[in-house]
N, C-alpha and C positions, 0 to 999 in steps of 0.2 A: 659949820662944816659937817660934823657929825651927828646925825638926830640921834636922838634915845629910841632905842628899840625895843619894844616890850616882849617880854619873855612869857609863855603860856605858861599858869598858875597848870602846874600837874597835882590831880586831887593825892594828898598822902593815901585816901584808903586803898586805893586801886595799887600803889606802888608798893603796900604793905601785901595787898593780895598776889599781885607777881611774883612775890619773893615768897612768899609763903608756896604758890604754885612749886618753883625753880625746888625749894629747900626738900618737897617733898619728893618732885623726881630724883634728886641728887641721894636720896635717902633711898630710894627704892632701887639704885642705881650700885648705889653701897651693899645693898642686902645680898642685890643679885650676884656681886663679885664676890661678895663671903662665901655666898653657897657653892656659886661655882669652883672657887680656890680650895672647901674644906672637900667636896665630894670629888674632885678631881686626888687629892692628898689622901683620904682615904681608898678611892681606887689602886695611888701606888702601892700604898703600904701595904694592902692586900696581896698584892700583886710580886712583892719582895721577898726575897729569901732570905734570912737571916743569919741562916745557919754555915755558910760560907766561912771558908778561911778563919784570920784572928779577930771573928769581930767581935762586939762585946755582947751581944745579943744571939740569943739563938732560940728558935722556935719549938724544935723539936721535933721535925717536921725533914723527912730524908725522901728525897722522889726515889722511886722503884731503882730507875738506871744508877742512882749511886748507891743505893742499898746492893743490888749485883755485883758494882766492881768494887762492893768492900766485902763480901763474898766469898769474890773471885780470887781476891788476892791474901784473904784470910785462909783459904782452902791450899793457895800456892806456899804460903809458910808452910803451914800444917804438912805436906809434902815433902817438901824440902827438910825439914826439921824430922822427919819419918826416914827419909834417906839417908840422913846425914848418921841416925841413930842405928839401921839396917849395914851402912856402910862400918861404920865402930863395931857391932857386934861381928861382922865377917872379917876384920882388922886380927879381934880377942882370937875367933876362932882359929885362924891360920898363922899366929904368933904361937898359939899352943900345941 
């Protein structure tokens, strides 16, 4: 009913070579993802400010526009705190 059917003798060395071929692309495939993942990771990190809000980290490192509106609003105490001290002294004077 059924004959035997012969199966082609495949040589080991060549199958040992394919795989070695395959092992080395998957290797060079692995590299490429490394690099790609650390120098994209380093791009962010460069690229992040640390110095925000509660966070645990800070660089030390303040761009111009926030250094201004700490400044601006350092200068509006200082004002305020000058009035308040102007306004007490003309209080003393016109009590006396």
């Amino acid at each position: 009913m059924s004959e035997a059917v012969d199966s082609p003798q495949i040589d080991p060395d060549l199958i040992q070579k394919a795989q070695k071929r395959r092992n080395v692309w998957l290797a060079w495939a692995l590299v490429a993802f490394v690099v790609i993942v650390g120098v994209s990771t380093a791009l962010r990190i460069q690229q992040t400010d640390f110095s925000g809000g509660d966070r645990l980290y800070f660089s030390g490192y303040m761009d111009e526009a926030a250094k201004e509106k700490a400044d601006r609003e350092a200068m509006a105490r200082a004002e305020a705190l000058a009035a308040e001290q102007a306004a007490a002294t003309e209080e003393q004077v016109s009590d006396e």
